[in-house]
matplotlib code that plots the C-alpha trace (Angstrom):
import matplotlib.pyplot as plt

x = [0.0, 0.9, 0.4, -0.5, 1.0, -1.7, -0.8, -1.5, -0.1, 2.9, 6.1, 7.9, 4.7, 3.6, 2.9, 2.2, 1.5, 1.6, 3.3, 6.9, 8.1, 9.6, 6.6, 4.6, 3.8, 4.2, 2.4, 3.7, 1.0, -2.3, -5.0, -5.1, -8.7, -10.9, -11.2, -12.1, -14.9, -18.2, -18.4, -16.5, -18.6, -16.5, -18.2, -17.2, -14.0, -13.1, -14.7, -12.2, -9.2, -10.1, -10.2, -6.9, -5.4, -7.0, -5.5, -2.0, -1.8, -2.9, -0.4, 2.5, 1.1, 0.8, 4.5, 5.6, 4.3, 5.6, 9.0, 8.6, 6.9, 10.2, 12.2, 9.9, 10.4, 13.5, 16.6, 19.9, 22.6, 24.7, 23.0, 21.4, 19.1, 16.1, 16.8, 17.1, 14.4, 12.1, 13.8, 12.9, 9.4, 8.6, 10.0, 8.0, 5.0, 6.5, 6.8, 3.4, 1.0, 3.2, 3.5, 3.5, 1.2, -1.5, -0.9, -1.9, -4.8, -6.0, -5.9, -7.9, -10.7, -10.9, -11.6, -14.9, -15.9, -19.3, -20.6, -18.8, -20.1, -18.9, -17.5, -15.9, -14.4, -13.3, -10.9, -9.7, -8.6, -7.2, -4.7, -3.9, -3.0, -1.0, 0.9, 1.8, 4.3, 6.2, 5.5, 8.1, 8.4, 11.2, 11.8, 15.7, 14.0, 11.5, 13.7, 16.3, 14.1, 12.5, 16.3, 16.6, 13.3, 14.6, 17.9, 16.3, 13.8, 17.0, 19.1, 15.5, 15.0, 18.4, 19.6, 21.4, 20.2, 22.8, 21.5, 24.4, 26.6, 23.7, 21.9, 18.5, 14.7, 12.8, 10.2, 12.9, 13.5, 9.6, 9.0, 12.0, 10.4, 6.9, 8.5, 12.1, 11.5, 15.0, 15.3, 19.0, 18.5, 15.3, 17.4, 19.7, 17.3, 15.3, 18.9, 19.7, 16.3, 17.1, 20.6, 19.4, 18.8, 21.9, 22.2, 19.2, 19.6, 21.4, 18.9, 15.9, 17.5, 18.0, 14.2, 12.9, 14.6, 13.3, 9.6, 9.4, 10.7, 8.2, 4.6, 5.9, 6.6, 2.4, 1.6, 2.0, 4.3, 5.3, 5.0, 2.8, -0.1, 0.3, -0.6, -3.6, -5.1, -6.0, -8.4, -9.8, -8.5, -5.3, -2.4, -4.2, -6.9, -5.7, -3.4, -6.5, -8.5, -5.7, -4.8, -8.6, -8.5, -6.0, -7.5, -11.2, -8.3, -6.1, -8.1, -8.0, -4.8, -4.0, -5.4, -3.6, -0.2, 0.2, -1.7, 1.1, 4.1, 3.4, 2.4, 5.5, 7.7, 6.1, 6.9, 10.4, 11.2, 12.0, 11.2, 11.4, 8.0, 9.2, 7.1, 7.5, 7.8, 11.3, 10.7, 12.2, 9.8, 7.6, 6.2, 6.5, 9.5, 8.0, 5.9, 2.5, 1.0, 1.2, -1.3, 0.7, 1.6, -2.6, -2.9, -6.5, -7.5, -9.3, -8.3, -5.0, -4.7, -1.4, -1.8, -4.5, -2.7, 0.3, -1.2, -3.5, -0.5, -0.1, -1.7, -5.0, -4.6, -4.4, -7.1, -9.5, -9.6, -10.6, -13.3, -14.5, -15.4, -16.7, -19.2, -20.3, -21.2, -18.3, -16.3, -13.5, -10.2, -8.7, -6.6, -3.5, -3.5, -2.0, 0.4, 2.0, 1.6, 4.8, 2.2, 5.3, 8.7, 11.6, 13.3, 16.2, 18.8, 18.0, 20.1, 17.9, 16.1, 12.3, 10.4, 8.6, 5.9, 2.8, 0.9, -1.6, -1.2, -3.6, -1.4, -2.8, -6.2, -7.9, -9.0, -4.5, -4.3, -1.5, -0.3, 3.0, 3.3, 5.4, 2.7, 3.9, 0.9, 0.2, -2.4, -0.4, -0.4, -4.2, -5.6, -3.0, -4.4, -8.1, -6.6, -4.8, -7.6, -9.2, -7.6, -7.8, -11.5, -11.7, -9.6, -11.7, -14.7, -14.2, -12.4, -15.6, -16.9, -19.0, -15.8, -13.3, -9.9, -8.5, -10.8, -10.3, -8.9, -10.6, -13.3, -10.4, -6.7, -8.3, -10.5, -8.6, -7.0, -10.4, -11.7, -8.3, -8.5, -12.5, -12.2, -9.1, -11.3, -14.5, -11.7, -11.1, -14.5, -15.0, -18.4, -16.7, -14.0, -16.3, -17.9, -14.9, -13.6, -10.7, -12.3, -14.4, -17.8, -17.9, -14.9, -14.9, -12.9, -12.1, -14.4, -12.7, -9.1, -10.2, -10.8, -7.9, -6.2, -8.0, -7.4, -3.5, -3.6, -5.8, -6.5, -2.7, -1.9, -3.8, -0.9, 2.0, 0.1, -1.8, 0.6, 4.2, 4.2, 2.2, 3.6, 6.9, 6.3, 4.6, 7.5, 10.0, 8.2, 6.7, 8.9, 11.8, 12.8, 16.5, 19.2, 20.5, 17.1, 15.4, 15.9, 15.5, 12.0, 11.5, 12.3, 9.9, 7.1, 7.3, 7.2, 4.8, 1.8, 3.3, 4.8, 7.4, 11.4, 14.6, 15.9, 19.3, 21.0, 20.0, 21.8, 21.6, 24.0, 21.1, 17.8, 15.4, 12.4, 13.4, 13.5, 9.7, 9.6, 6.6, 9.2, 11.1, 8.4, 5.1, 5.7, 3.6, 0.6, 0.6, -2.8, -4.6, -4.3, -5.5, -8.6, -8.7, -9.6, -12.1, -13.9, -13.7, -15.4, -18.0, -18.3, -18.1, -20.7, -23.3, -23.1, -23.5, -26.2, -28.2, -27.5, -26.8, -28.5, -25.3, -23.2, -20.1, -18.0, -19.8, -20.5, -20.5, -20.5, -19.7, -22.5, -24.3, -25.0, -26.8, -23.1, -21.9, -24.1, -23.2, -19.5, -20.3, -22.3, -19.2, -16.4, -17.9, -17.8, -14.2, -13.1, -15.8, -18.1, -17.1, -15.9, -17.5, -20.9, -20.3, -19.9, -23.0, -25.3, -24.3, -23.8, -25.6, -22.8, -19.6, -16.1, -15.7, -14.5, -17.6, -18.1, -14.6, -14.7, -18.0, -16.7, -13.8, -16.2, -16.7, -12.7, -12.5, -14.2, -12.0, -8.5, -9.9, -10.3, -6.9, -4.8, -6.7, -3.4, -0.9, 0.9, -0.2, 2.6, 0.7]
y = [0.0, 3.4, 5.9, 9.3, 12.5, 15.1, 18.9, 19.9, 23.6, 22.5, 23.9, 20.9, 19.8, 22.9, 20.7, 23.3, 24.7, 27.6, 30.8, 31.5, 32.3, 35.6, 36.9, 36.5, 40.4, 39.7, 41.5, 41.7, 44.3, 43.5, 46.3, 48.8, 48.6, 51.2, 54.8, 54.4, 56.8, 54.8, 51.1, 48.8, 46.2, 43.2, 40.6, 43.1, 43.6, 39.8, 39.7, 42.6, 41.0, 37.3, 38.5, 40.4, 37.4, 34.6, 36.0, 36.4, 33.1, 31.5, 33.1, 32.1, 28.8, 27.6, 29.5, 27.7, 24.3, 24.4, 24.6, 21.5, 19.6, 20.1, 19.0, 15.9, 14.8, 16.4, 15.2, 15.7, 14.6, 17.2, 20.3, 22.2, 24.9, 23.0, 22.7, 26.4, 27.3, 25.7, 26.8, 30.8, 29.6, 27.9, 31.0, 33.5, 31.7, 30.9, 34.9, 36.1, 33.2, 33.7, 37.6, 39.3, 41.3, 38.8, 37.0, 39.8, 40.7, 37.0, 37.2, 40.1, 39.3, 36.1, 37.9, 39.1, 35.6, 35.7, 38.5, 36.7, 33.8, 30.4, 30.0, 33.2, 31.8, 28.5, 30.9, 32.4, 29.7, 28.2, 30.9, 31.1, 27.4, 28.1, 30.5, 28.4, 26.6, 29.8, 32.5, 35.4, 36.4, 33.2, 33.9, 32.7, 29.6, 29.3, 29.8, 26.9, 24.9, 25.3, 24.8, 21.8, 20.4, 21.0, 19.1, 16.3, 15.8, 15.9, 12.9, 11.5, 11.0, 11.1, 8.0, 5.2, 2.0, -1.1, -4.4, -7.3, -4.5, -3.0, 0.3, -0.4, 1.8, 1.1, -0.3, -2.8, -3.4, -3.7, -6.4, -8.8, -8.6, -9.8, -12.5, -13.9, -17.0, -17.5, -16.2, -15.5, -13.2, -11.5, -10.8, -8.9, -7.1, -6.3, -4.7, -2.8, -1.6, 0.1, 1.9, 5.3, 5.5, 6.6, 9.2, 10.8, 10.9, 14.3, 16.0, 14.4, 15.6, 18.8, 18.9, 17.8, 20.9, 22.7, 22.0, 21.8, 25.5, 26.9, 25.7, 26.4, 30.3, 29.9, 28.5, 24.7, 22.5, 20.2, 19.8, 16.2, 18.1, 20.9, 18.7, 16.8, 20.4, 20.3, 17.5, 19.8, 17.0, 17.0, 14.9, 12.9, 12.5, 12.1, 8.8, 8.0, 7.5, 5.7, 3.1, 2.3, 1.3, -0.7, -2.5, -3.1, -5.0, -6.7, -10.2, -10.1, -8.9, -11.6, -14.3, -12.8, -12.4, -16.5, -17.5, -15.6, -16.7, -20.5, -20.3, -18.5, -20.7, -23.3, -21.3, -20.3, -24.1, -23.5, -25.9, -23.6, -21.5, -17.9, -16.5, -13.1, -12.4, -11.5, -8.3, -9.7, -12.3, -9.8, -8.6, -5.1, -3.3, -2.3, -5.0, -2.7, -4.6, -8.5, -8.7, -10.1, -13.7, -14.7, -15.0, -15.2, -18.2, -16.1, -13.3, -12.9, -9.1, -9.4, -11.2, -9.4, -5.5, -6.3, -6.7, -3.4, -1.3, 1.6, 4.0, 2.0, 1.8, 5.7, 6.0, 3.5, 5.0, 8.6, 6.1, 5.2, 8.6, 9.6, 6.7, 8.5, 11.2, 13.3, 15.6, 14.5, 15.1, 19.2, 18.1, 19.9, 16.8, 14.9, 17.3, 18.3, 15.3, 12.8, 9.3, 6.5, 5.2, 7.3, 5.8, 4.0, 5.6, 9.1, 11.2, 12.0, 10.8, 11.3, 10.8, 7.0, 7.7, 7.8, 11.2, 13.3, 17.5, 20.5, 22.9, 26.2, 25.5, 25.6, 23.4, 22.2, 19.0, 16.8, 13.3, 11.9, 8.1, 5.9, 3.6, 0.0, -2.6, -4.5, -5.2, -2.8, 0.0, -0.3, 0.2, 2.9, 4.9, 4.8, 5.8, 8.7, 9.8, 9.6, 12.8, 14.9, 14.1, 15.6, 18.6, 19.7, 18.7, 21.6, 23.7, 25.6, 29.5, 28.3, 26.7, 30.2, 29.4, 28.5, 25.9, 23.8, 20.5, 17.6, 17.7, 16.4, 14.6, 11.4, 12.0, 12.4, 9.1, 7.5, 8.7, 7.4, 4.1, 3.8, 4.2, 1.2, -0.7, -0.8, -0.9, -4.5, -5.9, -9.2, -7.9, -4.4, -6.6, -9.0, -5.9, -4.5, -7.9, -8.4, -11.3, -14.2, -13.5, -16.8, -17.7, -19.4, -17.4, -18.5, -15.8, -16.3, -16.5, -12.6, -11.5, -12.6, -10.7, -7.7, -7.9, -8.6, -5.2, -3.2, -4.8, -5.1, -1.6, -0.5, -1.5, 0.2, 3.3, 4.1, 1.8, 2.1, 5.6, 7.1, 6.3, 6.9, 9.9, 11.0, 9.9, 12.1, 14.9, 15.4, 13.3, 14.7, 10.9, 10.8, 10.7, 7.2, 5.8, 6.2, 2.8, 0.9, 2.8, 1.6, -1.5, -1.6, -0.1, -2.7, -5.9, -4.5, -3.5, -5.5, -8.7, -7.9, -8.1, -6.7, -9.2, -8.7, -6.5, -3.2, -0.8, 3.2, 3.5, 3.0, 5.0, 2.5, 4.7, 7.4, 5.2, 5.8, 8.8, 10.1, 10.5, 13.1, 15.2, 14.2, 14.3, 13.2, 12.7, 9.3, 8.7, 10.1, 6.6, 4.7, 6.6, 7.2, 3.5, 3.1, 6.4, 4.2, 0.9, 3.3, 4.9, 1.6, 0.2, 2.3, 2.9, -1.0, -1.7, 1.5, 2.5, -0.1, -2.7, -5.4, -7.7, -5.3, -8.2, -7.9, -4.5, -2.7, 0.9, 1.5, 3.7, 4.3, 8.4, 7.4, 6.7, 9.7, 12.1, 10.5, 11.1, 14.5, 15.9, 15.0, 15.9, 19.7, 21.4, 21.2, 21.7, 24.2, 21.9, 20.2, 16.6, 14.8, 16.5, 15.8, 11.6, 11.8, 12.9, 10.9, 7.8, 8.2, 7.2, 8.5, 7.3, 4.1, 0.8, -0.7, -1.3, -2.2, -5.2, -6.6, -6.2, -9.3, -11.4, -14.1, -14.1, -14.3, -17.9, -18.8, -17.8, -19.6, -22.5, -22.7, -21.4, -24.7, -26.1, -23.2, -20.9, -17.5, -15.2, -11.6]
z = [0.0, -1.1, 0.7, 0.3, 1.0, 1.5, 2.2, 5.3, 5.5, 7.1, 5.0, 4.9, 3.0, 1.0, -1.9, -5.3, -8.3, -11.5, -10.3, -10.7, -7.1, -8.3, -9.6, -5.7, -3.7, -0.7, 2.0, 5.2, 7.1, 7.0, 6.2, 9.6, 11.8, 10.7, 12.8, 16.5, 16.0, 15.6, 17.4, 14.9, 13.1, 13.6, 10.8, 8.0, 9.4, 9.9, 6.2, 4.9, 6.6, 5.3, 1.7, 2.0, 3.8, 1.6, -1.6, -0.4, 1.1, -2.1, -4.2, -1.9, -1.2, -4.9, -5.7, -2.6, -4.0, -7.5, -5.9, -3.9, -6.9, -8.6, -5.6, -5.5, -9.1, -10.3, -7.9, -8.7, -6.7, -5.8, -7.4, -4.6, -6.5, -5.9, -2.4, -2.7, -4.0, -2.6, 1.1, -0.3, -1.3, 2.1, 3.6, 2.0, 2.8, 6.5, 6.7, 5.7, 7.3, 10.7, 10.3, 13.9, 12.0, 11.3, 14.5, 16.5, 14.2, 14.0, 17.9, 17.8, 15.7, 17.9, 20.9, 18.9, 17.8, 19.4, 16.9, 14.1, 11.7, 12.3, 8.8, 9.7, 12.7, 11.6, 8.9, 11.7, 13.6, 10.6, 10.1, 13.4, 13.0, 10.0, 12.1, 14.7, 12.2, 11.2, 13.9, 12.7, 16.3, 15.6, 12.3, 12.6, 13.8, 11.2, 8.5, 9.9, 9.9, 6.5, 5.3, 7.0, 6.0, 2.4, 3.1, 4.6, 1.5, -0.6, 1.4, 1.9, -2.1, -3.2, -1.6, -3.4, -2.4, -3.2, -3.1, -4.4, -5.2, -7.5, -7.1, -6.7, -6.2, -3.4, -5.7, -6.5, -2.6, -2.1, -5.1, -3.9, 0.1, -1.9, -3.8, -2.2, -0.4, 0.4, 4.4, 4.5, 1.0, 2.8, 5.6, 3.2, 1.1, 4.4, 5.9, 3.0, 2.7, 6.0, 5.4, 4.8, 8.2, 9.8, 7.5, 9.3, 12.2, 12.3, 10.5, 12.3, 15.9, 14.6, 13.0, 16.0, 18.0, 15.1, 15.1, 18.4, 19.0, 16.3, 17.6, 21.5, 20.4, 19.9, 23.0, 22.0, 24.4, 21.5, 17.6, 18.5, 20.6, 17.7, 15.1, 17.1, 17.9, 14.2, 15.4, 18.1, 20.5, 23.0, 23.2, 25.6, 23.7, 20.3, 22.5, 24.1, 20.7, 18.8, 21.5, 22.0, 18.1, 18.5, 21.5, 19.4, 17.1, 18.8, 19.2, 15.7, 14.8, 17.4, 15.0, 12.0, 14.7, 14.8, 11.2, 9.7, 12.7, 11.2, 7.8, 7.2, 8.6, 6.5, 3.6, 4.3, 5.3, 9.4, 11.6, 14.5, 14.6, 16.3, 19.1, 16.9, 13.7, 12.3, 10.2, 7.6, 6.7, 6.2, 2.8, 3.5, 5.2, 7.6, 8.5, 7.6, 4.8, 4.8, 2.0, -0.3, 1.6, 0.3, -3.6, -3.8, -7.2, -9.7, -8.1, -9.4, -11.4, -12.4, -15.9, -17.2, -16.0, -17.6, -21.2, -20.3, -19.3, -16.5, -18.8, -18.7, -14.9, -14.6, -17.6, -15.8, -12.1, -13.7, -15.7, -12.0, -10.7, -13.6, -13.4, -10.3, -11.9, -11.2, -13.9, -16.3, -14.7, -15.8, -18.8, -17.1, -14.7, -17.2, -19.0, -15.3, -13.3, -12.9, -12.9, -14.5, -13.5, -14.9, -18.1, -17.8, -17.4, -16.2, -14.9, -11.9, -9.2, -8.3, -5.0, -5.3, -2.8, -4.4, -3.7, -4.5, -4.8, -4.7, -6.5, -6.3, -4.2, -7.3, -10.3, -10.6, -9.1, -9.9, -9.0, -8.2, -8.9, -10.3, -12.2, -12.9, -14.4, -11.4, -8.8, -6.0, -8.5, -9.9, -6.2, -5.6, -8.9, -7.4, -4.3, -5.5, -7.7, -4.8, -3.5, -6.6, -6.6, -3.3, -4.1, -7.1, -4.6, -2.3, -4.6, -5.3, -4.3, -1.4, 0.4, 1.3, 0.5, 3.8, 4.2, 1.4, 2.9, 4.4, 6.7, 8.9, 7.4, 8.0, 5.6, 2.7, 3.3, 4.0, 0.6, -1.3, 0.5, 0.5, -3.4, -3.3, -1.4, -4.3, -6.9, -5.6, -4.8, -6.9, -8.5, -9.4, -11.2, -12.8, -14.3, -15.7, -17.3, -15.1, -13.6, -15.6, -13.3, -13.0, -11.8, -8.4, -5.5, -1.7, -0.1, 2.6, 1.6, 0.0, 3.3, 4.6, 1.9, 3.0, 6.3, 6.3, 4.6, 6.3, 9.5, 10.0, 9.1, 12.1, 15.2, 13.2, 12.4, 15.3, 17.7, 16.7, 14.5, 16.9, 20.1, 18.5, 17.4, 20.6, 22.4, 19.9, 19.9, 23.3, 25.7, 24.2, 23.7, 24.3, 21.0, 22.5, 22.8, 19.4, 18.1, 21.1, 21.8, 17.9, 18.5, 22.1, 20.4, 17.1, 19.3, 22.1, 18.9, 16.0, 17.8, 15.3, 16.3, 14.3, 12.0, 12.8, 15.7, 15.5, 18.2, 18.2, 15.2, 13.0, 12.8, 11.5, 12.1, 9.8, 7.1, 6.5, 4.7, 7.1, 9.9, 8.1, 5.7, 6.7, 11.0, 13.7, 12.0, 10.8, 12.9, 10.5, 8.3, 10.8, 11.7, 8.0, 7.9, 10.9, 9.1, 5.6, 6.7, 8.6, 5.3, 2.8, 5.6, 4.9, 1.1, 1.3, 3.6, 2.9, -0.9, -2.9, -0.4, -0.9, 0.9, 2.4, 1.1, -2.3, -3.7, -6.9, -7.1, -10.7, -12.2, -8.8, -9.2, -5.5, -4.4, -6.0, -4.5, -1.0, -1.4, -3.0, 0.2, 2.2, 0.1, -1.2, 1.9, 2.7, 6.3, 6.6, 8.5, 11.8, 11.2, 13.5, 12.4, 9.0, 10.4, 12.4, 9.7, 7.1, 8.8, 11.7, 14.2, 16.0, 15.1, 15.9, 14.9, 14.8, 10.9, 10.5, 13.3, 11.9, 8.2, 9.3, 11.7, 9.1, 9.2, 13.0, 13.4, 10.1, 11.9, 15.7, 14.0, 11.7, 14.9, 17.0, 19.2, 17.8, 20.4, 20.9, 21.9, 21.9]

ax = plt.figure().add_subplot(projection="3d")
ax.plot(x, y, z, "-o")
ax.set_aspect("equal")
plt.show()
């Protein structure tokens, strides 16, 4: 699984678009408060000030982002201009949105915000958010950090990864983990799949000094409870939530935990079954996606995406959401987008992670993929698409500006991943001619498919990237202790263990790119997934009137319309309202427990007389 990269103001991840960065005014003083003389009317105030400030943060946003697009797809070892220029961009956003200027007048108009309209409010509070992660009252800090960001992308991306004395991608790395069945080899790809991460380390101290020095000149104690505020929830809360979801799984990541400890074994010929998993043995490096251990008869895409190419895969998805009545894609999505592999050969380097980018907070939306014609890559196209969809969604006049992001971050994921999760469903395929309809699949063995991927996502992101991160961030976890707390938090939610020594001289954690450019925010996945099954649940049982396990929403304008109503208005409604009234519950894991139940009473039975070790 691929996953995605969603801008989320922060200016290590101002992700952008059209205007040339030395064409952008920028303002540093807001307009003045009108004359003392009469009373002042506070709603047209807060109105003039949100126009003046909504314009000049979308100019520098989208000049911002076009430099980071071409630090994302155009790396050059050794040639720092990119780095560059993308370091002045972020900067001359960082200096407007955290202005001394417009933090005192956001805090201002605040103090009025019973005479003001909510939408007016929510803007407000927005900026003021924004400007918590580049207050110019730090400016030396801001800007060091913005620089280091930009390095860290660079050595991040630029890496040469040497497997047998050969440069390989990580693409490469991923594909031998899926298919080597040889454990001493897995135990080499799996190491060198991890030696980016000393090279880190210095960088990732320094950020963490960094970040954590910006949001506290706002009020914030640490960068973690900054980025759960977005949430309207604490640190303590935002912990609270996340290990709750992972206790609603756990007797069924349990199940999956020793199905996988022996049927591995099996395969890789040892006698001996391990209590935990060696994280080598795992499809995935970091043990988050064991999906492909199951190849479901009938089921396999492969074959048939080969002959029909990545283009068709990228071509197809759009074909999807256009089936639910939404718009062709802009045309300048596919002249600007990087969507396929470099050739052969290039003399540069481009970032792998697939991701989706709202360039200029208006109709230019662009993806970043690296499209191969396989399985992996056909749900990761409907995932991505998924995004875009949602930008052009609330990229409309009733939605101001500032509020045009998800009705929360999990949100965007949930609408990527919902979308992957449809794109898979055996009717949905049937329909398309990837699958003979009649073909005869192991219902059973598909949702064990599913679940190694999604249920099994749910301990790393919520359990070990969270408390990690948590730990980094707000404990101030010390520089001698990262990889051991790594290495804690991996066998205490994952019941996963290092698959060779791994002392303080590496940094395995920063080896997900999320540690470095996307921080302390990986929750947002996992709840991204409880608020998908809640979602997939209902457009099931209430819409189409399906079997969950069995749906088809190609051509359903009902569907449509549903993931319309929640996708238009942005972040300018409340998230949790926006749940409520569309599925008529809370957050909770609920839909996503009783979507694997059939599984459960599969698993108890096939673990009968096996040791459980979590």
């Amino acid at each position: 699984m691929k996953k995605s990269f969603i801008p989320v103001l922060t200016a290590a991840a101002l992700l952008a678009a059209c205007a040339p960065t030395a064409q952008v005014p920028v303002a540093t003083t807001p307009p003045e408060a009108q004359p003392e003389a009469a009373a002042p009317h506070w709603p047209s105030l807060a109105e003039t000030y949100l126009n003046y400030y909504s314009g000049q943060y979308q100019q520098l946003y989208t000049a911002s982002a076009e430099a980071e697009w071409r630090s994302n797809t155009h790396i050059v070892p050794g040639d720092t201009a990119n780095a560059g220029a993308t370091a002045r961009a972020n900067e001359r956003l960082a200096a407007f949105t955290g202005s001394s200027a417009n933090i005192a007048r956001l805090r201002e108009l605040l103090e009025h915000k019973a005479e003001l309209t909510e939408l007016q409010v929510k803007q407000l509070e927005t900026a003021l958010y924004n400007a918590a992660n580049s207050p110019q009252t730090i400016a030396d800090v801001v800007k060091a950090r913005i620089k280091a960001e930009a390095q860290q992308t660079e050595k991040l991306y630029g890496f040469d990864y040497k497997y047998q004395g050969k440069s390989v991608t990580t693409n490469d790395l991923d594909d031998l983990l899926r298919k080597e069945k040889n454990p001493a080899r897995r135990e080499q790809i799996w190491v060198a799949s991890k030696e980016i991460g000393p090279t880190l380390k210095p960088g990732l101290l320094n950020l963490r000094d960094l970040r954590n020095q910006t949001v506290q000149a706002l009020g914030y104690p640490d960068y973690f409870t900054y980025q759960a505020s977005d949430y309207g929830l604490n640190r303590e809360e935002m912990m609270t939530l996340v290990r709750q979801l992972n206790q609603e799984l756990r007797p069924l990541y349990r199940e999956l935990h020793t199905y996988a400890r022996y049927e591995l074994a099996k395969q890789y010929g040892v006698k001996q079954v391990p209590d935990y998993l060696p994280a080598s043995w795992l499809p995935n490096r970091w043990g988050q996606d064991w999906s492909s251990m199951v190849d479901v008869k009938g089921l396999d895409l492969d074959p048939v995406l080969a002959k029909k190419g990545a283009e068709w895969e990228v071509q197809q998805a759009e074909r999807f959401y256009q089936s639910l009545g939404f718009p062709a894609l802009p045309a300048s999505f596919y002249q600007k987008s990087s969507l396929y592999p470099l050739p052969k050969g290039a003399d540069y380097k481009k970032n792998n992670h697939a991701s989706a980018w709202h360039m200029n907070l208006e109709q230019d939306v662009r993806s970043l993929m690296s499209v191969e014609p396989n399985t992996e890559w056909y749900e990761t196209t409907h995932h991505e698409l998924g995004h875009i969809y949602y930008y052009l969604s609330y990229s409309n006049p009733e939605v101001p500006v500032l509020l045009r992001s998800g009705a929360n971050r999990a949100y965007h994921e949930a609408m990527g991943s919902l979308m992957g999760l449809a794109a898979r469903q055996k009717p949905f395929l049937a329909g398309l001619g990837l699958i003979d309809p009649k073909v005869k699949t192991d219902e059973m063995q598909a949702l064990l498919k599913e679940a190694l991927g999604s249920v099994v996502f749910i301990p790393f992101a919520s359990g070990v990237m969270s408390e990690w991160e948590n730990s980094f961030y707000a404990d101030n976890l010390p520089a001698d202790q990262l990889n051991a707390r790594w290495w804690e938090l991996t066998k205490q939610y994952q019941g996963i263990v290092p698959a060779t020594a791994r002392g303080e001289q590496y940094l395995d954690p920063a080896t997900k790119t999320h540690i470095n450019d996307d921080p302390a925010q990986y929750y947002d996945y996992a709840l991204s997934y409880v608020i998908l099954f809640q979602l997939h649940d209902h457009i099931a049982k209430q819409i189409l009137h399906q079997d969950p396990h069995a749906t088809n929403y190609y051509g359903s304008k009902e569907v449509g319309a549903f993931l319309a109503d929640i996708m238009r208005p942005g972040a300018s409604k409340d998230w949790r309202r926006v749940l409520k009234e569309k599925t008529g519950e809370d957050l909770s894991a609920r839909a996503m427990v009783e979507y694997f139940q059939p599984l459960m009473a599969y698993l108890k039975e096939k673990n009968k007389g096996r040791k459980y070790t979590m």
